[in-house]
Each structure stands twice: as structure tokens, then as C-alpha cells.
N, C-alpha and C positions, 0 to 999 in steps of 0.2 A: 475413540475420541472425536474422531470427524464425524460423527453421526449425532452423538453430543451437544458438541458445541461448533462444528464446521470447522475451517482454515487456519483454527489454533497454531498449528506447525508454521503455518506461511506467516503469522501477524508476529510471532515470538520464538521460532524457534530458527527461521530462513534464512542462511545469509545473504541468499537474490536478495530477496525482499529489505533488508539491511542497509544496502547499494543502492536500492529502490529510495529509500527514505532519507538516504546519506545526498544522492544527486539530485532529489527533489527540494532539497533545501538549498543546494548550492544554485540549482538554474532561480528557485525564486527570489532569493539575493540578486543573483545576476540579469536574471529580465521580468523580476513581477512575476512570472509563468513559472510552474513546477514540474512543466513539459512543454516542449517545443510544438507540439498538437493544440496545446490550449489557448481557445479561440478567442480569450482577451485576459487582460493582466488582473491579477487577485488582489481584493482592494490590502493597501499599506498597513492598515491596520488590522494588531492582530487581536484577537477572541481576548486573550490576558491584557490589551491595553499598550502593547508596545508597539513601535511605529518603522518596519522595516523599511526602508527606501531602497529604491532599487539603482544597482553597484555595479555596470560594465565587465569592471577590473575582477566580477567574483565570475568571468567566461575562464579565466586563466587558471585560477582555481578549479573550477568544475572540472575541464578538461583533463587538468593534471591528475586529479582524483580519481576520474575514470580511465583513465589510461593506466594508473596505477595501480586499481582493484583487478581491472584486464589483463594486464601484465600476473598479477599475484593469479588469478584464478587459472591462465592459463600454465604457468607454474605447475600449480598444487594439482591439475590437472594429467600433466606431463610422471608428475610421482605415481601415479597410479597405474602409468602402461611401462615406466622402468624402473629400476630401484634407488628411493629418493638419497641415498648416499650419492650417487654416481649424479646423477643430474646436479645437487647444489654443490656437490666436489667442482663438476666441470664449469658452471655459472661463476662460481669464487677464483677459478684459474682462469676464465675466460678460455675453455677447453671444448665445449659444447661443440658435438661434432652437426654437420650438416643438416642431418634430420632432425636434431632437435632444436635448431635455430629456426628452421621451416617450422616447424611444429608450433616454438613459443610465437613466434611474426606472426601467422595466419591465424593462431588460438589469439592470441591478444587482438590482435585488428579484428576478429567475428564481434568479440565478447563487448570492447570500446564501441560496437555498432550499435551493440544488447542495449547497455549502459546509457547510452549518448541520447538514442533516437526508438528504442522499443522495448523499454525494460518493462513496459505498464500491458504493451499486446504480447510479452512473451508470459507473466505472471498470467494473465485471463487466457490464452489459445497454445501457449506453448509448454507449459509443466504439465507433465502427467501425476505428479504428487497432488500438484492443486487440483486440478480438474476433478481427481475420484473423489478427493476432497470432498469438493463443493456438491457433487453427485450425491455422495454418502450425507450429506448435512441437508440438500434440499428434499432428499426424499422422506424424511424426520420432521415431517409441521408442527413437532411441539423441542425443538434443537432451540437453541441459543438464539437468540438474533435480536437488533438493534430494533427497538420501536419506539414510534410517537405517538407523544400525547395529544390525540384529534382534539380533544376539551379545550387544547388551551391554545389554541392555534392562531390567534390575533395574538401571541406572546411574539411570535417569529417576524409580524409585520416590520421593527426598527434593528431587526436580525441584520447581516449583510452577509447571509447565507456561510457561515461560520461552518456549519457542520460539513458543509458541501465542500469548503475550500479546505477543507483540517485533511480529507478524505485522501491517504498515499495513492491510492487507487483510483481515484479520479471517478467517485461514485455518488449518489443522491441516499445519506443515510435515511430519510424519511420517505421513502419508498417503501414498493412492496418485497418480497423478500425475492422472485423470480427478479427483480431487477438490480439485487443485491447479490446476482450469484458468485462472483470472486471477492466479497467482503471476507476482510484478513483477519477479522476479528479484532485489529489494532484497538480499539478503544479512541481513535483521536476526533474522532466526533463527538464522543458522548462527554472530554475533557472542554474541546469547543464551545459544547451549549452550556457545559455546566459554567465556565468561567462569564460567559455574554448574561448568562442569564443572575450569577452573584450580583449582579450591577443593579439588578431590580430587586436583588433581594426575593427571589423567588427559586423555585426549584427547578431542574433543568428540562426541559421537555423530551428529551432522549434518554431512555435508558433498556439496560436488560431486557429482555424477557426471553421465559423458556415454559415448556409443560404446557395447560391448557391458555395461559396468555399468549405462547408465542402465534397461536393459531391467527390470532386478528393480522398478523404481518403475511403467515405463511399461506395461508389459503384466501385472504380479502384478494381475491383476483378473478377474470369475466366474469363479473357482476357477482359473485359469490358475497354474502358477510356472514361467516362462522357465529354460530352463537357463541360466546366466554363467557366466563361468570366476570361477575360487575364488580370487582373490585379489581383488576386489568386495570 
């Protein structure tokens, strides 16, 4: 499947990635930014027309949400190295012996770290699920991947980089495909352009490609331009 179509698992099947897209919605409510890394706030308006304004009061949200998922993962975590009767028996009696209140404290406080401040560098340098992933998917120059239409490229001038802000992962969908190595396959770029681009009445410049199209994305790189057949 990863060779196929790359990061499938991570875009729809993840629940990091889930968390990923749960608190990148809540920090851009709460400061404009969909990360605390992002080096200025994403404009108000969105792709579909609606007008988020950015809400202080959604830090208190965010936090609680991530402290909440943290708390659950390091849980569901804890079931695995004992037997989950005996750990949610002791949590409901409030019985939970020593080592397993160390356990959930320091499993919750890592994971809120994950969450909070690196859930986008643990997705790209910390899964080894993704990583073989995207290994298995870039070595495949005719795999799935996201491409643009070069023809229509003065479409994207009164753009306000839609696809690039839609992106969980904080990537440049009209790149080359070496520069799309952790794309999750989410599809929220190509809902992006398509939505910007109904406005003109015209067709979205982002879509699919796979087999001999995908080559213009997968190999256009040091200086290379693959030949494809012309209907790409």
C-alpha cells in the first residue's frame, strides 16, 4: 500500500496524526498559527469563504485537549505492559499503586510535550511506521502524489497560498515530490484549491496523479524533466 500510494496509513488511518489535526485547529483558532514554529499567522480567511478570527480563550481549550489526549494515550499505553482490568479497576477506585502513577505522570507530561510543541518533527523524524512509509512511496516514481497544473499557473496569482495553509503538515503541495517526503496523503490541499478555484468557476489546479503522470512530480528534480505523455 505504501508503495502505491505512500503515507495512506498516516493521512487516514493514524491516530498521532488525528491529535495532529485535532490541535492544529485548535492553536489556529487560538493564535492564527496551527504551530507555535509558524513564522507568521495564516491569513483569516478560509479556502471555503468563512472568516476565522483569531480567540485567545481557544489556549485554554487547546491545552486541555492535549493534556487530555496525553493523559488517554498514556492510559491506553500503561494497558499494554499490565492487564487493562487491573489498571482501570485501580484508576475508578483511585488504587493505582506507585509505579503506575509514575508511569501515567511522566507518560502524560512526554506525550503533552508531543502534542503541544513537536507533534509535526515527531510525524516527519520520529515514526518509524511513517518513515519506511515514505521510503517505500518515494522509491515508486509512478506512486500516487499530489500535482500541479504548470499551464495554469497565473490561476494561483489572487491565490493566498490556500494549499500551503490547508497542509497538517506544514508542507508546499506544489513542489517536487523529494520535497513532499512526509505528505500524509490527507487530501486538504487538493479540497483547498478546489474550493478557491469554484469561485472563478474553473477547475482546481491540484490533483492526483499516479503511473506514468506521476513522473513529472517524482523525478522533475536536478535539472531532470522526464518525458510523459501529454495528456498529464
Amino acid at each position: 500500500t505504501a508503495w502505491r500510494y505512500g503515507r495512506l496509513y498516516c493521512g487516514w488511518l493514524c491516530p498521532h496524526f488525528s491529535v495532529v489535526e485535532k490541535v492544529n485547529a485548535l492553536m489556529l483558532r487560538a493564535s492564527g498559527r496551527p504551530s507555535i514554529w509558524e513564522s507568521a499567522p495564516l491569513p483569516e480567511r478560509q479556502p471555503d469563504g468563512r472568516l476565522i478570527k483569531r480567540d485567545p480563550r481557544y489556549w485554554i481549550v487547546t491545552i486541555v485537549v492535549a493534556a487530555g489526549f496525553a493523559f488517554l494515550w498514556a492510559l491506553s499505553l500503561l494497558t499494554y505492559l499490565l492487564p487493562p482490568f487491573e489498571i482501570y479497576h485501580n484508576l475508578l477506585t483511585a488504587s493505582l499503586t506507585p509505579n503506575q502513577l509514575r508511569f501515567l505522570g511522566i507518560g502524560s507530561g512526554l506525550l503533552f510535550i508531543d502534542f503541544m510543541f513537536a507533534r509535526h518533527l515527531f510525524c516527519r523524524f520520529g515514526c518509524a511506521v511513517g518513515l519506511f512509509q515514505s521510503l517505500a512511496w518515494m522509491a515508486n516514481h509512478k506512486a500516487m502524489v499530489v500535482g500541479f497544473d504548470n499551464k495554469r499557473v497565473e490561476s494561483c496569482i489572487d491565490c493566498n497560498a490556500a494549499c500551503d495553509n490547508a497542509c497538517p503538515m506544514r508542507l508546499k503541495p506544489r513542489s517536487i515530490k523529494r520535497h513532499m517526503f512526509t505528505c500524509t496523503q490527507c487530501a486538504r490541499c487538493l479540497d483547498a484549491c478546489e474550493q478557491v478555484q469554484q469561485k472563478h468557476a474553473a477547475p482546481p489546479l491540484l490533483r492526483w496523479l499516479d503511473d506514468e503522470c506521476a513522473r513529472h512530480v517524482s523525478e522533475r528534480d536536478f535539472g531532470r524533466h522526464p518525458d510523459i505523455p501529454g495528456d498529464c
